[in-house]
N, C-alpha and C positions, 0 to 999 in steps of 0.2 A: 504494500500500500504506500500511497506518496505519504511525505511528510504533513500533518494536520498543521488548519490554520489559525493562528492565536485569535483570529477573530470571526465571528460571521452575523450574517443579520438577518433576522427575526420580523415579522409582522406582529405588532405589538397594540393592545385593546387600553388606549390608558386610563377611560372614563366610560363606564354606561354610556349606550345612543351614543357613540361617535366613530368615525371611520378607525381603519388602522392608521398605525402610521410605521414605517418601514424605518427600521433602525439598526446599526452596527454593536455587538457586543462580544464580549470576551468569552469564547468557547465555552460552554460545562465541559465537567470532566466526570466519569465515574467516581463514586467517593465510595460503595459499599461494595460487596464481593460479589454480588447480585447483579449489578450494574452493568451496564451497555452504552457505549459511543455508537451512535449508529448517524451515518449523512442520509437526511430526509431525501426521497428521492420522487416522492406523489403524498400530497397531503389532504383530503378530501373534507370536501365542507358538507355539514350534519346541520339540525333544523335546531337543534342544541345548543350549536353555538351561535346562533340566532337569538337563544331563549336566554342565553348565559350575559348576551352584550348585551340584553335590552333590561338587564338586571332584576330577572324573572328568578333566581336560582337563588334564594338568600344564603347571602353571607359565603358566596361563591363571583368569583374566582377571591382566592384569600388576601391579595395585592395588587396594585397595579403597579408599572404596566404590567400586562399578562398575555402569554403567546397564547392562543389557543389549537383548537385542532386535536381530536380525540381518537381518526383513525387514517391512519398513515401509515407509508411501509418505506422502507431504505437499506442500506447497505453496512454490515458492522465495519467500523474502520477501530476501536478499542474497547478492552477490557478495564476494569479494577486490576490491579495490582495482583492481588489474590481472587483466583476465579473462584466460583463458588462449583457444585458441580451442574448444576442448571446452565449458568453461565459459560461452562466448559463446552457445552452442547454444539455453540455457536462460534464458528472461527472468522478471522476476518477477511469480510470479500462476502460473509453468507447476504443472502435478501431475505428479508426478514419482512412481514406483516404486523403491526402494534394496532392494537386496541386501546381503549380510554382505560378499562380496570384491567387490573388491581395493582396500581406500582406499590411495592415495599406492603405488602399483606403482611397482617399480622404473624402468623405459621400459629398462633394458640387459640383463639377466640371459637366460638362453638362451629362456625361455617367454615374454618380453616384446619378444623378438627375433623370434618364430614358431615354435614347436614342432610338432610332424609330428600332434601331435592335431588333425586337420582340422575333429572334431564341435566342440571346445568352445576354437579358435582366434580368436583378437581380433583386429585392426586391430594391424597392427606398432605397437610402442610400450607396448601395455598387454595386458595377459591376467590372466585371473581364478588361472591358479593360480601369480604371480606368491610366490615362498617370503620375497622380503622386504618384501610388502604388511602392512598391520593390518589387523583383517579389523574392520568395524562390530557392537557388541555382546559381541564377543568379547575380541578384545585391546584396542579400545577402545569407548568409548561406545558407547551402539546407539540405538534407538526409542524405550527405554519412558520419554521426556519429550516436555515439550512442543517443543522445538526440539531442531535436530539438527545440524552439521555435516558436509555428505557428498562424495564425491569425484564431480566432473561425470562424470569418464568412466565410473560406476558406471550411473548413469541409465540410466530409460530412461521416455520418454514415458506417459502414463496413456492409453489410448484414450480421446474423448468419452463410450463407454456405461459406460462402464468407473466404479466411485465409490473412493476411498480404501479403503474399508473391504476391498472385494472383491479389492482390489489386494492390498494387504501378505501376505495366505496366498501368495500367486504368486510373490513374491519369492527364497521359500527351497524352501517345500511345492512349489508351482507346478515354480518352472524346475528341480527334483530331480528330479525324474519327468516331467517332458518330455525332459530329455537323457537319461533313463534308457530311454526309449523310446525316442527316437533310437540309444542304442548296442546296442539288442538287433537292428537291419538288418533289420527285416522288408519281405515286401511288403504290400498290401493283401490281406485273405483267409487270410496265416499268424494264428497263432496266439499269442499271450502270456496269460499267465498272472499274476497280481500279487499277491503272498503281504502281508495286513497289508492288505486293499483297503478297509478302513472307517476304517481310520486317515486322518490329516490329509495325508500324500501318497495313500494307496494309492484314494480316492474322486475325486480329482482325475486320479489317473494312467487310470480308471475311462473318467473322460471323454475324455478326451483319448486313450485308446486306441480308442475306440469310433470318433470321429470322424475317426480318420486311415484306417479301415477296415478294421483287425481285426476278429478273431473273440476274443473277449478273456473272461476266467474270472477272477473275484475269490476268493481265498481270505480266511478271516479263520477266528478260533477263539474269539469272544466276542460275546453275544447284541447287546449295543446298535453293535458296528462293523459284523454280520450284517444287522442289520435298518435301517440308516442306506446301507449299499452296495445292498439292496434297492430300499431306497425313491427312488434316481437314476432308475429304470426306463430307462439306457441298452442294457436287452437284453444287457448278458453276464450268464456263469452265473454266480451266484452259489453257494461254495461253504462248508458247516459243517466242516471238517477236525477236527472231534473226531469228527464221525459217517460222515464217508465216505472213507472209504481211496482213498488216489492212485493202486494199482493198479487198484480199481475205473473209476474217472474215467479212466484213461489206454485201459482194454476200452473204458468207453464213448466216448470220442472216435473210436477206431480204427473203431468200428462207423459211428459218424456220419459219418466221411471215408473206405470202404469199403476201410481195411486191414486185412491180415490178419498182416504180418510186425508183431513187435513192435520191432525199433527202427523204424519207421516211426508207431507210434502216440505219442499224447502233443499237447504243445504246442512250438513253436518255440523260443521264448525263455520264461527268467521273471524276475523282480523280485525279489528279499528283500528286504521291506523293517522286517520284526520283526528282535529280535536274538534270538531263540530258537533254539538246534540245530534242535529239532522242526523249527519253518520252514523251514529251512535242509535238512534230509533230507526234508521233504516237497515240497520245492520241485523238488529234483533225481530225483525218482522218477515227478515229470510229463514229465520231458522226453524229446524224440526223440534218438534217435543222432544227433551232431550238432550239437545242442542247443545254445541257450545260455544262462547264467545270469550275469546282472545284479545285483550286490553291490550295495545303498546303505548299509546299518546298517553299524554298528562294534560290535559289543558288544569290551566291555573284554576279554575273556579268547579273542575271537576264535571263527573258526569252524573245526570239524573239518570237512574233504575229503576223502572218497572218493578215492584215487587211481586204482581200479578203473572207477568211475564217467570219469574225465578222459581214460586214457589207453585203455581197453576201448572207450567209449561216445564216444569225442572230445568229451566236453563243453569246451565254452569257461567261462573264469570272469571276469568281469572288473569292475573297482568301475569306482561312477560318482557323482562330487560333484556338482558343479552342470552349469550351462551357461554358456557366454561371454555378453559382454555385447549379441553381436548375437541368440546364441540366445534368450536375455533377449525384444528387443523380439519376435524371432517370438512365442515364447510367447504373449506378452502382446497381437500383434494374435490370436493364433488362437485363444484365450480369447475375446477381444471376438466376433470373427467367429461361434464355434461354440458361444455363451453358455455358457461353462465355466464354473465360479464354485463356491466352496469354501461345502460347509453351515459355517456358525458360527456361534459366540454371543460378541457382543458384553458389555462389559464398558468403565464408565470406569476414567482410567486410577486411582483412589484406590482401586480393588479389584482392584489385580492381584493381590494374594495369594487372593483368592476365585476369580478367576481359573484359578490354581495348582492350589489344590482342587479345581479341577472338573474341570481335566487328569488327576490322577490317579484319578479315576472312571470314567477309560478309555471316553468315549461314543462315540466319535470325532472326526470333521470338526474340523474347528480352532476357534481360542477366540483372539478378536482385541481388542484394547482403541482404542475409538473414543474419540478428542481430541472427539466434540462431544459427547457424552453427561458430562450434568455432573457435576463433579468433587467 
């Protein structure tokens, strides 16, 4: 590896509501045996760090200025002094994928010990929703510079077909909606449904639902996430929820799968992944008795629940963060394997604020800032 630079510069958030601003600072280095130099090489922007600069997230980010950026992927260029053996895994030159959790996890605390979450459980020692971890981007530094400091047991391998850039969507969008599929328990040939499918998860979820062999229905209510879920042609229905009522869609499934009771028609599971009521009551009037429904958004003022709906209709409700760090590398081979890959548009990193803007133009697919496009 070439000789490192004593300097590099960072996209920096210095106030709530305001742009970045692009600044020169003095290298991190590893400090703990755990630890990782890795050069950013695709740093992906999330709805998060949206929620985080409009200072939705209390008492987060813990300082300013603050870099953010929670999933990224780059190149190890050092270690700590004393590798740890997690850290030894990783030599330099590897390409590595970083997600936002779990820097520096406890290794004692009850979820680092094994929690009875079996979908999103780690290797005794570490787990992602370890509550006295930083999380990268968040509580601390993230992606959006040129180097990055990250925890080994964070890692996870880049497949060979796999580049940087295609990476980092995967990290946060990616394994969100992959564990979200996982906690809806289907089999192959049931049904999901995924509210927001032209957004930066719900096109990825798109794929990855198709491939595991569902029967899978994207919703969306805005012409360019409509016509971007369209154009994947992975053959689910694509659906305009402004113009077709979910009691309609729920007749016509039941006719397509030869029921006639209605709690037997509908979809198996579904996704919210807007933070809109609407979404949220449309979501729940697809589903069969029985049914379940897969929480990822947060909106700040929360969601109303039906209790008629839960307790009449047994719906399940249940939220779903990320995935562990083994679900992590699945993800990330069965991406490779079943060429999943996030529509985006590329950006160097001295326009992230152009960037920004162009997120909230609502197109969909994600919007990632590439270290080789020049600065």
């Amino acid at each position: 590896m070439s000789r490192l630079p004593e300097t590099m510069q960072g996209q920096f958030l210095e106030s709530f509501k305001t742009p970045y601003t692009l600044c020169s600072i003095p290298l991190p280095q590893p400090s703990t045996p755990h630890e990782i130099l890795i050069k950013v090489d695709a740093a992906s922007y999330c709805h998060t760090d949206f929620v985080l600069a409009e200072g939705q997230m209390p008492g987060l980010p813990k300082a300013f200025p603050h870099i953010s950026c929670h999933e990224f992927a780059g190149t190890v260029v050092s270690h700590f002094t004393t590798r740890s053996s997690q850290a030894s895994v990783f030599n330099l030159g590897d390409k590595v994928g970083v997600p936002g959790r779990a820097f520096h996890a406890c290794e004692s605390c009850f979820e680092c010990q094994g929690s009875k979450d079996v979908i999103s459980q780690d290797d005794k020692g570490y787990s992602v929703y370890c509550v006295h971890a930083e999380n990268n981007g968040i509580s601390r530094h993230g992606g959006f510079a040129e180097y990055a400091v990250v925890d080994a047991r964070q890692l996870a391998p880049i497949p060979a077909s796999m580049t940087g850039v295609e990476t980092a969507p995967l990290m946060c969008a990616g394994i969100t909606i992959y564990a979200a599929l996982k906690r809806c328990h289907l089999q192959p040939g049931q049904r999901v449904s995924i509210m927001g499918a032209g957004g930066g998860l719900g096109h990825l979820g798109l794929q990855y639902a198709v491939k595991m062999g569902f029967k899978v229905m994207g919703v969306d209510a805005a012409d360019a996430p409509l016509k971007l879920a369209a154009s994947l042609n992975t053959g689910a229905q694509i659906v305009d929820a402004r113009t077709e009522r979910a009691a309609d869609i729920v007749q016509q499934l039941g006719s397509e799968d030869g029921k006639t009771d209605l709690g037997e028609m509908g979809v198996d599971a579904v996704i919210v992944l807007p933070e809109s009521q609407a979404a949220f009551d449309y979501s729940m009037k697809l589903l069969k008795t029985h049914g379940k429904c897969v929480v990822v958004s947060f909106p700040e003022k929360g969601f109303h629940i039906s209790a008629h709906d839960v307790v009449f209709r047994d719906i399940s409700i249940i939220g779903s963060l990320v995935g562990s760090n083994k679900m992590l590398r699945e993800m990330l081979n069965f991406s490779a394997k079943h060429n999943v890959r996030a529509i985006a548009k590329s950006f160097p990193l001295s326009r992230l604020n152009d960037l920004v803007k162009e997120y909230h133009k609502g197109g969909g697919g994600k919007l990632v800032v590439d270290m080789s496009l020049e600065i």
